[in-house]
C-alpha positions as CSV (number, residue, x, y, z in Angstrom):
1,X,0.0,0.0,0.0
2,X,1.0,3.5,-0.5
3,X,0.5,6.6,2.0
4,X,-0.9,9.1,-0.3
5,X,-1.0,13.3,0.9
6,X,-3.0,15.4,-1.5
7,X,-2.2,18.5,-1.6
8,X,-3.0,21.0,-4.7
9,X,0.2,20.4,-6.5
10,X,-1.4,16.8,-7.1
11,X,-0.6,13.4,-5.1
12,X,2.9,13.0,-3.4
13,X,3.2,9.5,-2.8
14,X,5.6,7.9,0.2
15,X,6.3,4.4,0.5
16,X,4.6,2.2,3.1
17,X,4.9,-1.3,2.7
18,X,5.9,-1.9,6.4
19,X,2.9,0.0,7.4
20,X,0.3,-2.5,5.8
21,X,-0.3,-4.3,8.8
22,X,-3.5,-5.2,11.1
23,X,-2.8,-4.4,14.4
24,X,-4.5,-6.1,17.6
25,X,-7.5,-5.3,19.1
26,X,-6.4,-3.4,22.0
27,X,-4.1,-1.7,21.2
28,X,0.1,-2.0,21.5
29,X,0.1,-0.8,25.5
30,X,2.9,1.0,27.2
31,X,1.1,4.3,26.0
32,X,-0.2,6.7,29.0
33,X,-4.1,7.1,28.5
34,X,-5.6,10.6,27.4
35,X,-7.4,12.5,30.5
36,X,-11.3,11.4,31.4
37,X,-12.0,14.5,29.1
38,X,-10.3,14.0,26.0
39,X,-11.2,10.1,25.7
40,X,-14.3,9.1,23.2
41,X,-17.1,7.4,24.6
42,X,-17.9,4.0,24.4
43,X,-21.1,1.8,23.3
44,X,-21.5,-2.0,23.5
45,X,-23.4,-2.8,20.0
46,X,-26.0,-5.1,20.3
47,X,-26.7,-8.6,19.1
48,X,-27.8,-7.6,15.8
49,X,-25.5,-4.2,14.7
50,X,-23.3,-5.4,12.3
51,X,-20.6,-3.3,10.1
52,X,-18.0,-4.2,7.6
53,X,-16.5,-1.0,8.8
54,X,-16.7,1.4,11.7
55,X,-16.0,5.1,10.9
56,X,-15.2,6.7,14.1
57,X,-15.0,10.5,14.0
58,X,-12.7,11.8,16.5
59,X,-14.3,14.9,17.1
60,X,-17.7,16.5,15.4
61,X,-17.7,17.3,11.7
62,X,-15.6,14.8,10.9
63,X,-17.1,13.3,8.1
64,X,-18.3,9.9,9.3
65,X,-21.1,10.1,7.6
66,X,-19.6,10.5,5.0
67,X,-17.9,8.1,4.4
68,X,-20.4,5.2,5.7
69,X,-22.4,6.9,1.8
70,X,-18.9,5.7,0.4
71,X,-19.2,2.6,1.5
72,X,-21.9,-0.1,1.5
73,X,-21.9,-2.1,4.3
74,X,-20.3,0.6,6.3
75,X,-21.7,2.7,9.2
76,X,-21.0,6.0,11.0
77,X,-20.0,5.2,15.1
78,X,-21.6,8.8,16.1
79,X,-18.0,9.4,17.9
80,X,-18.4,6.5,20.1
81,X,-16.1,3.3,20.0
82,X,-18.1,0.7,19.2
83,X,-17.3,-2.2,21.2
84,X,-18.9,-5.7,21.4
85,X,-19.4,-8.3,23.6
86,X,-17.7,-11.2,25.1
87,X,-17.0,-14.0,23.0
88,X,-17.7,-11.8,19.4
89,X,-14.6,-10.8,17.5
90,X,-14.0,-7.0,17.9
91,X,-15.5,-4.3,16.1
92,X,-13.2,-3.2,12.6
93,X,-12.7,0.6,12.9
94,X,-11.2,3.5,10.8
95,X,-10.8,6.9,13.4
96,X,-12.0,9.8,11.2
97,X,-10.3,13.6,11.3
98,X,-10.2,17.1,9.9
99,X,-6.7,17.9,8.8
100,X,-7.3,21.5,11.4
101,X,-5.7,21.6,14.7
102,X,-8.4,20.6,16.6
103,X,-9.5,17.4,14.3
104,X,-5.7,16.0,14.3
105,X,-5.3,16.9,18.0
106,X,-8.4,15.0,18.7
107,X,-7.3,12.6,16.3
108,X,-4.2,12.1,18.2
109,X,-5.7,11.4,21.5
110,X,-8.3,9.0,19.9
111,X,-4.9,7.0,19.0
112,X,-3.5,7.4,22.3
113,X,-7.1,5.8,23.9
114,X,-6.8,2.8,21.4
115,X,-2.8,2.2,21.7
116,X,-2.8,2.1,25.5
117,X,-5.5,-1.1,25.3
118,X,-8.9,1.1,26.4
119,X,-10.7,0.6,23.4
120,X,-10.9,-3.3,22.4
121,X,-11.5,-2.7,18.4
122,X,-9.9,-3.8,15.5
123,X,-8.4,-0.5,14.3
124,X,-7.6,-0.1,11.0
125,X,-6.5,3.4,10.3
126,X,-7.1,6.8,10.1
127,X,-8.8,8.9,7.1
128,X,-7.6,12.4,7.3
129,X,-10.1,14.9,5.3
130,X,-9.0,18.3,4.2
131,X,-10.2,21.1,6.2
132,X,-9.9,23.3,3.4
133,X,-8.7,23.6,-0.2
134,X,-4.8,23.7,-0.7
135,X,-1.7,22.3,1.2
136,X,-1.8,21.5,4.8
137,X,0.6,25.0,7.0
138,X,4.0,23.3,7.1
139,X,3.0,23.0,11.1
140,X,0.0,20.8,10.8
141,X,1.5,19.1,8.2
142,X,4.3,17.7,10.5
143,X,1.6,17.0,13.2
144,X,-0.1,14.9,10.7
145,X,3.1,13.0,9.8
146,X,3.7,12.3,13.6
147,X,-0.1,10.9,14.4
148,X,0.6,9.0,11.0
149,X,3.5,6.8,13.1
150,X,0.8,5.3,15.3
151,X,-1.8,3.9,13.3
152,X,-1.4,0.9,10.9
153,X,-2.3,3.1,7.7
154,X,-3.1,6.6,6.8
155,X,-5.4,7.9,3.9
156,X,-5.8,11.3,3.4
157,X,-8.6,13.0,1.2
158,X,-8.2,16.0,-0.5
159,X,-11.0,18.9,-0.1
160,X,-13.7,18.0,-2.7
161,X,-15.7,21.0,-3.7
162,X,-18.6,19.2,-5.4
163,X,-19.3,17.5,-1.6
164,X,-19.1,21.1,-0.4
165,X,-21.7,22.1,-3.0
166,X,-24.6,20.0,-2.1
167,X,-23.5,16.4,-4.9
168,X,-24.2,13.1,-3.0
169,X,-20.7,11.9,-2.5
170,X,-19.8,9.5,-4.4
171,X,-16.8,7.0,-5.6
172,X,-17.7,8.9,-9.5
173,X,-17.2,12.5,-8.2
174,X,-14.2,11.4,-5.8
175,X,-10.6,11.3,-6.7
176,X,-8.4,8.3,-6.8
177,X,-7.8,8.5,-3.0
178,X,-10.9,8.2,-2.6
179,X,-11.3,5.1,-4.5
180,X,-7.9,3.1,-3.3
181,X,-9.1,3.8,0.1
182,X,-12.3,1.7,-0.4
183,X,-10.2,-0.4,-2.6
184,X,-7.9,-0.9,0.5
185,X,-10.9,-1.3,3.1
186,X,-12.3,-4.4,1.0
187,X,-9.3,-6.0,0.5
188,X,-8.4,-5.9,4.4
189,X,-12.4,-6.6,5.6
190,X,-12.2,-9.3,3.2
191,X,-8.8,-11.1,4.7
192,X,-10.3,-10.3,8.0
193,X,-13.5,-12.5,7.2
194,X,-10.9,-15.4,5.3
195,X,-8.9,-15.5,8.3
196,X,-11.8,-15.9,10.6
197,X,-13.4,-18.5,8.5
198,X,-10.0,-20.5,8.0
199,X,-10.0,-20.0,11.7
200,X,-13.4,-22.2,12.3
């Protein structure tokens, strides 16, 4: 896979074979936990709420919503982690962030929460959408590149100005980025279920 930053110059790409990886549920521990105020909430999904995906907006206006229109069999956690019960194989999640300072700050901490074991899901990574058109300040640009380091991928999504407008969003009005990240989500939901029925 490929970490892709849109910017308006076009796509830079960077290298990130290592970085296609599924972490544990729970997290990698050692990490200190946010304080009680800056951790998400938490709801235990019942019997019957089912999701290929998870998109977990770290803070509001994130654009969980979306992103479940993206894609189907997808839904929006309304900012909760959604956790599930004993014996059930955890929930797979993508955090979702504006690339401001308060949407990758909250982002940040979100990461923190999950890496230090609080939130049992199956995280997958982060989606990063432009706050605005252009390139990210070079400052939030290298805070972006550090909360990259502690997820398992990154995909960040450019500012789309027919989404702004009032067009249903779309994979046929959405650039490439757009479409490799739903492109990448298959492909790992879809090893996820081999792996679980090669398990049984």
């Amino acid at each position: 896979m490929t970490l892709v930053y849109v910017n308006s110059s076009g796509a830079e790409k960077v290298e990130a074979v290592s970085r296609m990886r599924l972490a544990g549920a729970g997290g990698q521990g050692g990490v200190v936990l946010p304080g009680p105020l800056d951790r998400l909430p938490r709801r235990l999904l019942d019997d019957g709420e089912q999701a290929a995906v998870w998109w977990l907006g770290a803070h509001g206006g994130a654009g969980e919503s979306t992103l479940e229109e993206l894609f189907s069999g997808s839904r929006a956690a309304d900012h909760s982690w959604p956790l599930t019960g004993a014996n059930v194989a955890p929930a797979r999640v993508v955090l979702v962030a504006r690339t401001h300072a308060h949407g990758l700050r909250a982002a940040q901490s979100a990461i923190r929460e999950w890496a230090a074991g609080d939130a049992h899901v199956l995280l997958l990574g982060l989606v990063l959408i432009a706050d605005a058109p252009g390139r990210l300040p070079h400052g939030l640009r290298q805070l972006a590149d550090l909360i990259a380091g502690g997820v398992p991928a990154v995909w960040s999504i450019p500012w789309i100005e027919a989404w702004r407008v009032g067009e249903p969003p779309a994979p046929h009005n959405a650039p490439k980025v757009v479409r490799r990240l739903l492109e990448d989500l298959r492909a790992m939901t879809e090893a996820g279920a081999s792996a679980r029925t090669g398990d049984g």
